[in-house]
GUSE-885718 format. One record per residue: x, y, z of N, C-alpha, C in turn; residue in three letters. Coordinates in steps of 0.02 Angstrom, whole numbers, plus 50000, padded with zeros to 5 digits. Each point is the difference from the previous one (the first is absolute). Example, Ala and Ser with C-alpha at 12.3 -4.5 7.8 and 13.67 -1.06 7.14 Angstrom:
# GUSE-885718
506604971650390499555005950000500455006050000ala499825005349964500425005950003499615005550037ser
# end
This chain:
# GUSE-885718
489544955249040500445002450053500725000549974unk500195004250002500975002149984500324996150028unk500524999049968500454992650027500335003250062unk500434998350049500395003750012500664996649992unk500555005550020500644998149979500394994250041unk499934994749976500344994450066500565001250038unk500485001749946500775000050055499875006950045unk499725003649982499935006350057499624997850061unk499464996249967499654998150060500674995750056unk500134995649974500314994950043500945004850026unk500055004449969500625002350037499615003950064unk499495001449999499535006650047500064993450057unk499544994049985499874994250040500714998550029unk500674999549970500614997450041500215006950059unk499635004549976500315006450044499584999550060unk499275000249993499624996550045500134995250041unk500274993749988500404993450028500535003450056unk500215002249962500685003250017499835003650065unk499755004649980499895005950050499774995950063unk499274996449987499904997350068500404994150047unk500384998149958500614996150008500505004650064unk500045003949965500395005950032499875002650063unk499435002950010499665002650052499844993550059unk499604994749972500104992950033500625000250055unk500464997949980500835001050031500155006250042unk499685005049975500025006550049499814998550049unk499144996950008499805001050045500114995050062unk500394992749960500284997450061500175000350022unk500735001349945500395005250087499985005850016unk499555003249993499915006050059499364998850049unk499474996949993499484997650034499884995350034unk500294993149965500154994250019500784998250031unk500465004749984500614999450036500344993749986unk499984996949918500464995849966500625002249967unk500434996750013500635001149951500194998249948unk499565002649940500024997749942500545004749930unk500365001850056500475003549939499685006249968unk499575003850018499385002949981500665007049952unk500565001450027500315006249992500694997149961unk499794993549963500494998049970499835000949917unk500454996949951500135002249935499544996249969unk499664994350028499464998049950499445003450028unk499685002250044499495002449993499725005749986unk500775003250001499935007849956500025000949930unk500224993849962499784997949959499554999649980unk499634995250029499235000649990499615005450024unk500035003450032499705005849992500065008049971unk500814999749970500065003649934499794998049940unk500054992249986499734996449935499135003550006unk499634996950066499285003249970499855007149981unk500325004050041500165008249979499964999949950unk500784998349949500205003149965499544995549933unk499754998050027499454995649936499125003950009unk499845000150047499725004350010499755007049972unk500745002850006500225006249960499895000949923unk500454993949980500024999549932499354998849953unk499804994750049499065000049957499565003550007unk500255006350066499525005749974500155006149963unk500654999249977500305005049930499624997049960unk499894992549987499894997649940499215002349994unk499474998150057499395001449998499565004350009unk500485005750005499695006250002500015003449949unk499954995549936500175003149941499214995549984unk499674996850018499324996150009499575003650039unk500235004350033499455002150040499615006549974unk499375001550007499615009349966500155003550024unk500044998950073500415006550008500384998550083unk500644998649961500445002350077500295001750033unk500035007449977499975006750056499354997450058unk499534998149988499365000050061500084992550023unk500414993249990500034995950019500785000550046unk500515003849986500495003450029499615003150075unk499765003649992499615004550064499814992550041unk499434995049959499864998850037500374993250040unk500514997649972500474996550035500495002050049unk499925007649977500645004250056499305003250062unk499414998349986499755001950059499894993150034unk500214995249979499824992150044500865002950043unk500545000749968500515000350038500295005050091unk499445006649951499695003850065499874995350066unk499474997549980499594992950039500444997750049unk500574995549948500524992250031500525007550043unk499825006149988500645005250033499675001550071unk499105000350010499775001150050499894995150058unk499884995349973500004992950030500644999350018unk500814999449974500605000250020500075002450045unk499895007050009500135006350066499644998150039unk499384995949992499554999150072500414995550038unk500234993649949500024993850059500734998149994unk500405004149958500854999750000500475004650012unk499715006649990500165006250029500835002749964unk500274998350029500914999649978500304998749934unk499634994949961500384997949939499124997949949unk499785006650015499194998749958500265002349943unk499594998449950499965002749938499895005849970unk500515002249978500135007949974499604999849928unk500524993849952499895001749953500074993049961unk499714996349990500194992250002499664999949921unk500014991549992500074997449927499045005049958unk499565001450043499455001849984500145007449971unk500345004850052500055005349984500405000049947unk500434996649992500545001049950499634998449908unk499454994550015499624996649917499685005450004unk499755003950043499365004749979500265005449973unk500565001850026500285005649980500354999949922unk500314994450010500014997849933499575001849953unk499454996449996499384999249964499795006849990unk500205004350052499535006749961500715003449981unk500774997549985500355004849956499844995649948unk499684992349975500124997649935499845003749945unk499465004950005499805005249947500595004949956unk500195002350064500775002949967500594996149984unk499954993550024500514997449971499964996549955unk499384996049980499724998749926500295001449952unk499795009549989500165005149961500804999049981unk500544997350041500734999449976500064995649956unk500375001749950500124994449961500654993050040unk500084996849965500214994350031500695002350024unk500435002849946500574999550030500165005750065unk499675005550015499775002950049499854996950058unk499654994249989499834996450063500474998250018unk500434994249948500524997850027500455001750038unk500015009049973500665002750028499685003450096unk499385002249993499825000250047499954993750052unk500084993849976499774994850048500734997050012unk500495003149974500764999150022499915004950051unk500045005949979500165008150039499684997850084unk499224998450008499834997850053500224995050028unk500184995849977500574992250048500625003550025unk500325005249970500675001250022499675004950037unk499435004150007500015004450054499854997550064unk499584994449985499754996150073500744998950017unk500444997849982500754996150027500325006250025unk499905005049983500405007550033499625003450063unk499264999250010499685002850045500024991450047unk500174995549997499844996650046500825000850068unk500465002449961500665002750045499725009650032unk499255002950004500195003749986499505000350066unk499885007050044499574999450047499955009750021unk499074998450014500135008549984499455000150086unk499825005650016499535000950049499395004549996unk499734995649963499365000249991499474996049960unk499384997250033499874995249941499484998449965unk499915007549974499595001949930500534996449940unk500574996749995500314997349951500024992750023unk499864996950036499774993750004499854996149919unk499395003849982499854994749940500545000149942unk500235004350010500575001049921500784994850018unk499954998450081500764995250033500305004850041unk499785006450007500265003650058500035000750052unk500174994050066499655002550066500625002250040unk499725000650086500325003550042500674989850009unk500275003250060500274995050043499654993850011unk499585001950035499744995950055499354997949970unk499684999749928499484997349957500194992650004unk499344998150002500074991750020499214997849969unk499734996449966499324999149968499934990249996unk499534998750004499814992349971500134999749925unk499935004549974499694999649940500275007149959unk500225000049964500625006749967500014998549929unk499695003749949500004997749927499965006249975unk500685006550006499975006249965500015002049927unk499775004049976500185001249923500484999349956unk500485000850057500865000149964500314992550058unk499994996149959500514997149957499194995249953unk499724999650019499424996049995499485000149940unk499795007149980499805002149926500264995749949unk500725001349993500234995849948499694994449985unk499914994050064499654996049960499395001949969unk499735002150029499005003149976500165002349942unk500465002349994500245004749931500304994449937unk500264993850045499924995749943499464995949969unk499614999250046499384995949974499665005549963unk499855006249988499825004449961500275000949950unk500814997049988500344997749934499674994349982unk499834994750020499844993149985499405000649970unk499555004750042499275001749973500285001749917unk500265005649995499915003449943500464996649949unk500354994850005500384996949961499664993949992unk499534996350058499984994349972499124997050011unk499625005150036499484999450033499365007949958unk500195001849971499665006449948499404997249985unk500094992949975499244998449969499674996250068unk500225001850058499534995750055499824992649979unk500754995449982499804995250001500384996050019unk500154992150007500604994550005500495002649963unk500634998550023500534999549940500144992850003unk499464997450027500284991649972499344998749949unk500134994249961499494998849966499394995050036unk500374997150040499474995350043499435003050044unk499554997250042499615002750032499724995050057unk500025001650062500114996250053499235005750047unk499464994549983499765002750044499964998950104unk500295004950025500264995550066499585005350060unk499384994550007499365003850049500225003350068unk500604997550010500084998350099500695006949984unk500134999249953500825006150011499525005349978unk499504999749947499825006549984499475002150049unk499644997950046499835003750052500325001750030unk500654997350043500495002850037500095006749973unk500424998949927500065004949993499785006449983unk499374997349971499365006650004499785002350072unk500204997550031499855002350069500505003050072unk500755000849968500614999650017499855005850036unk499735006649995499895004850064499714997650057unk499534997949981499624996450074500324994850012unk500344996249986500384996050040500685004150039unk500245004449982500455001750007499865003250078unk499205004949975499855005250094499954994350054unk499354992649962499854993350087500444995849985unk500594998649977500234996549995500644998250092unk500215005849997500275000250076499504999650072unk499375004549992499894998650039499674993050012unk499684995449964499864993750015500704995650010unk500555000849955500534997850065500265002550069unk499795002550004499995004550050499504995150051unk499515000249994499394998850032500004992750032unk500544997349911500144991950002500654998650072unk500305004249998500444999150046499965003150079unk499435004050002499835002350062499344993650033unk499724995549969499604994350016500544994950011unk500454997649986500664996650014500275000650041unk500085008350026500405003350061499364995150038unk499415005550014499484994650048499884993350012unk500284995649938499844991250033500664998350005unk500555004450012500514996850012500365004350073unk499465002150022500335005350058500124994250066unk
# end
């Protein structure tokens, strides 16, 4: 069996932590109606930290995968999904285009962006950070530009993870791949086999779709023995 790569595994596993960490706190206070600072500076923290880690280990591991142009499709069709389910039961601030749509889409430009050599990337994964920072002052009416950071006024989402400012990172872990990850292996010399992070993290999509709704579920049985 192929080793796999530890520290990737376990940054995937802190994004995981993270994330449900994150959502956790959401749902108190909006469901449970606690005041936990939910819209303050540490917990946006933590839920940019799992993002943007997130992000980064799938620049790095899509350079591992056979083919993902068709694992792209099929993560940006789970996002479809978390976008139809949004509009049913949130209507107002559902999901346009959130952290799913954004990896999948990713995943099926990694082919062409492979092909750049490094310092190309670089300059592209600057070019996209400063464009996200110019379209986020910028507001147009209509919102077929949603995914690129373009929306109207009055756009409001749970969940918002556009191409521009955001690539860049994806675009760095696709540096990291090709600088430090080519031979698909550790860059440490040690080897940590760790059973409980590497299922997590071999399994980080599906935790990601039931992961809300069983808190969800957890906190609507709570509403009932505490009514």
């Amino acid at each position: 069996m192929k080793k796999r790569i530890f520290e990737i595994d376990i940054l995937r596993f802190i994004a995981i932590v993270l994330m449900v960490l994150y959502h956790l706190a959401y749902d108190i206070t909006y469901y449970l109606d606690k005041n936990i600072n939910f819209e303050g500076l540490g917990w946006t923290i933590v839920g940019k930290t799992a993002a943007f880690l997130f992000i980064f280990v799938s620049g790095i591991s899509s350079g591992f995968s056979k083919d993902t142009f068709k694992r792209g499709l099929k993560v940006f069709g789970f996002g479809m999904i978390i976008t139809l389910a949004t509009f049913i039961f949130i209507r107002g601030e559902y999901v346009r285009f959130g952290i799913l749509h954004f990896l999948g889409a990713c995943m099926m430009l990694y082919p062409l962006l492979y092909r750049l050599n490094n310092g190309v990337l670089l300059i592209l994964a600057v070019f996209s950070f400063f464009m996200g920072l110019v379209f986020d002052k910028m507001f147009v009416d209509t919102f077929l530009l949603i995914p690129f950071g373009l929306y109207y006024r009055s756009f409001a989402s749970i969940d918002y993870y556009p191409i521009f400012p955001y690539i860049s990172i994806f675009i760095v872990g696709i540096l990291a791949y090709k600088l430090y990850y080519y031979k698909k292996q550790s860059i440490f010399k040690m080897y940590f086999d760790l059973v409980f992070i590497n299922f997590i993290s071999r399994n980080s999509l599906v935790i990601y779709l039931i992961h809300q709704p069983i808190l969800l579920a957890i906190i609507f049985i709570i509403k009932l023995l505490y009514k």
